[in-house]
C-alpha positions in Angstrom: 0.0 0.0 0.0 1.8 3.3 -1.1 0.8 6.5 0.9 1.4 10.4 -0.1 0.8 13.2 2.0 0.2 16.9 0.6 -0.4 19.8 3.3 -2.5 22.6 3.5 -3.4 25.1 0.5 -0.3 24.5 -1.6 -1.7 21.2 -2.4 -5.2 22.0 -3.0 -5.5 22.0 -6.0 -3.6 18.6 -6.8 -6.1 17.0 -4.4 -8.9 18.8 -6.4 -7.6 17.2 -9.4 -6.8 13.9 -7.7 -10.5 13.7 -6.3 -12.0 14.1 -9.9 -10.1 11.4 -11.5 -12.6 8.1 -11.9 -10.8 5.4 -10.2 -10.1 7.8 -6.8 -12.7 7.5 -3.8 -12.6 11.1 -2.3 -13.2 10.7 1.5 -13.7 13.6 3.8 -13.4 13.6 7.8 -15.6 16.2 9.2 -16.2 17.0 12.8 -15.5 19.2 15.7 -12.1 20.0 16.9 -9.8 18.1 19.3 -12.0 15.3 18.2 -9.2 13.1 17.0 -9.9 13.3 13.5 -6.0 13.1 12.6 -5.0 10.7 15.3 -7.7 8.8 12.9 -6.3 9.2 9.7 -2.7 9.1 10.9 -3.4 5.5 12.9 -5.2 4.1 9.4 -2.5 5.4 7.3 0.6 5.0 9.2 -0.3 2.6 11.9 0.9 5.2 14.3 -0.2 7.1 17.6 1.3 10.5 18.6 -0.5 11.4 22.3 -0.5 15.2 21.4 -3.0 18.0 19.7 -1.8 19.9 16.6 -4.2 21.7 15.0 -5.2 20.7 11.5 -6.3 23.2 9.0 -6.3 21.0 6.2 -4.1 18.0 5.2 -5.0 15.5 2.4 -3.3 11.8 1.8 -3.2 9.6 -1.3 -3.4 5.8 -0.2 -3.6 2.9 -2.2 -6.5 0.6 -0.1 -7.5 -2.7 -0.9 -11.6 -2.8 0.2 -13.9 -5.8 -0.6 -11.8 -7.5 -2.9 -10.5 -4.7 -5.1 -7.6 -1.7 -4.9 -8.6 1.7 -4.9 -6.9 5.1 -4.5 -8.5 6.5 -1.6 -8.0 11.1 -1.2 -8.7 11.3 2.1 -9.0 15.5 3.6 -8.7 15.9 6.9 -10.6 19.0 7.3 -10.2 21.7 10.7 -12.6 21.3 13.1 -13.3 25.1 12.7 -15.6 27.4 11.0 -13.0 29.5 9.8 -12.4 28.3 6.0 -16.0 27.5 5.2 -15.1 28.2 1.7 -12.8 25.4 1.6 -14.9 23.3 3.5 -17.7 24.1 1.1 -15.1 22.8 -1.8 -14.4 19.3 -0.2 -18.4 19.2 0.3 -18.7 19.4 -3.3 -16.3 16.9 -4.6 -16.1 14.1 -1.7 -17.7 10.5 -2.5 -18.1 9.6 1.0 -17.7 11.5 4.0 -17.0 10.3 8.0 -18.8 12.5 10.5 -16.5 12.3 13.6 -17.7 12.9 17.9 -16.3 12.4 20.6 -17.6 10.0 22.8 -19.9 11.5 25.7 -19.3 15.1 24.0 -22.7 16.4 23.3 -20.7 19.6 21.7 -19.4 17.7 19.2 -22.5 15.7 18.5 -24.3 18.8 18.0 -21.2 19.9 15.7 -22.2 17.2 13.2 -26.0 18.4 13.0 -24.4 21.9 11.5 -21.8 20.0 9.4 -24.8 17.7 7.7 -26.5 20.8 7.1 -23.5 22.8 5.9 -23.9 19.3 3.3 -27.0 19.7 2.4 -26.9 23.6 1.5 -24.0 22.6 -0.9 -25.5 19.7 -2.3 -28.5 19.7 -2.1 -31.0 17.4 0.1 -30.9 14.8 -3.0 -27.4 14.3 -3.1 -25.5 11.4 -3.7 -22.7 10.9 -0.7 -22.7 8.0 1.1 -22.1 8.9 5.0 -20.6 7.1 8.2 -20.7 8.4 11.6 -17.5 7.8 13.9 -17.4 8.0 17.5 -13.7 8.4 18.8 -11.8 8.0 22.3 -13.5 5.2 23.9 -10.7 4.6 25.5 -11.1 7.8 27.6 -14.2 5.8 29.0 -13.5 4.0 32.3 -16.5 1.8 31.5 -17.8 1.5 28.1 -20.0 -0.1 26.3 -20.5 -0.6 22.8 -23.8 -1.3 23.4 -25.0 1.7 25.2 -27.5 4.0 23.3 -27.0 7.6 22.7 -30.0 9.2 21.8 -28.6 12.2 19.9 -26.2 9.8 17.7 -29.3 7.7 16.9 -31.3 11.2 16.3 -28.2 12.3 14.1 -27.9 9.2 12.3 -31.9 9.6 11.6 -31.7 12.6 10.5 -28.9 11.7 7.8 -30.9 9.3 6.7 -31.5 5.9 9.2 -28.7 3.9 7.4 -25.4 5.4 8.5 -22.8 2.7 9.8 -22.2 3.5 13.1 -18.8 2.6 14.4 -17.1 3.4 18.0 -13.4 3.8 17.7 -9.9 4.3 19.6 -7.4 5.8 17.7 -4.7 5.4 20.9 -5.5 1.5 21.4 -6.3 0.7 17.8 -9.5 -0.3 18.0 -11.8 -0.7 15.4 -9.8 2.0 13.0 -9.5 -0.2 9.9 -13.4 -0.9 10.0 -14.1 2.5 10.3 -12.4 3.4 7.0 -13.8 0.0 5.5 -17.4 0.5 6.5 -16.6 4.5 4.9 -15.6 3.0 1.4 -17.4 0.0 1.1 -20.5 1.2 -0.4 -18.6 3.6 -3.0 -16.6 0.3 -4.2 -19.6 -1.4 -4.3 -21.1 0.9 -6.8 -17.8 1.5 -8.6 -17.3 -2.2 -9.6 -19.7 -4.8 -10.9 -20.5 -7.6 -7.9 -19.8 -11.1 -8.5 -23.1 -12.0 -9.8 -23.2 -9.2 -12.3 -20.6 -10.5 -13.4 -21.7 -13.7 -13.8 -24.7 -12.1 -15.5 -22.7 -10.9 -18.1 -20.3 -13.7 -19.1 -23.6 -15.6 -19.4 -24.8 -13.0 -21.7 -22.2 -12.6 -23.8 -21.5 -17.2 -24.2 -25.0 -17.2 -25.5 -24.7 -14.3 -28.1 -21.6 -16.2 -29.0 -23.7 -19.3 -29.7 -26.4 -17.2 -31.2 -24.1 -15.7 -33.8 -21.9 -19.4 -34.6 -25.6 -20.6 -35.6 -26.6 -17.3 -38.0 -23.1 -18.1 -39.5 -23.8 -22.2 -40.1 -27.4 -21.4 -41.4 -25.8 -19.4 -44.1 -23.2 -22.1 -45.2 
């Protein structure tokens, strides 16, 4: 798996460009700050863990991902937590496939944050649009007692209002923990709409051996 990182505005506009090519998945990490966003990113990209808070303003990677079977290149922005470049924001919004709301566990502040960035979406995009969306709750590990089980009510009302089918996975960055399925369960419905499944393709060769017998018999009827 190769990996390429570009920082901040002097590579916007290669990611721009990268995002519009066919056979790249543009994924975009949206959520409030100090929500471990790039602890995210940086433990699914380079496997590692740095226990400190830098600010991100905006930082974009180019990985090469195997997901269900086939290898994609993935553009993954790691957008600021802030309102303060809404206009760049509002450019990501516009090009991104697939996009990973991110909370922090047991932080209502940054639940509510993902309400305004889904509506920030929508105003962009347009209520019909075509993104496919994950929700990500981060720092379990800060939990002295958790449960994967337990129900939060403004998640699920979140997750409802996005549409009822989000995949809803509870992460730690800092232990590891579910990180790769995160990322999988952000690209797995883009793949699966950018390649044929195994029955379509099945379909198809079918197709296309009996058009081949269908033509050898016009061509021995007019012998």
């Amino acid at each position: 798996m190769q990996t390429r990182r570009q920082g901040n505005a002097k590579s916007r506009r290669n990611a721009l460009k990268t995002l519009r090519k066919r056979d790249c998945v543009g994924l975009l990490l949206v959520g409030k700050c100090e929500t471990g966003k790039s602890s995210l990113v940086n433990r699914w990209i380079n496997g590692d863990y740095k226990d400190y808070y830098i600010p991100t303003v905006e930082e974009f990677y180019l990985k090469s991902y195997g997901v269900m079977g086939h290898s994609v290149n993935v553009g993954v922005i790691d957008m600021s937590g802030s309102w303060d470049f809404p206009g760049m924001l509002d450019l990501y919004f516009n090009k991104a496939d697939s996009i990973i709301f991110v909370y922090e566990v047991n932080n209502k502040v940054s639940i509510s944050e993902m309400f305004l960035f889904y509506q920030r979406l929508v105003k962009i995009r347009g209520e019909n649009h075509e993104v496919y969306m994950t929700v990500v709750g981060t720092k379990m590990d800060k939990q002295q007692q958790y449960d994967e089980s337990t129900k939060n009510e403004a998640v699920d009302a979140f997750i409802k209002e996005i549409g009822g089918r989000a995949k809803h996975t509870i992460t730690s960055a800092k232990l590891n923990i579910n990180v790769v399925e995160a990322f999988e369960a952000a690209l797995s419905n883009v793949v699966a709409n950018m390649t044929p499944n195994e029955d379509a393709i099945k379909r198809l060769d079918k197709l296309m051996k009996t058009n081949e017998k269908k033509s050898i018999c016009s061509a021995c009827s007019l012998m």
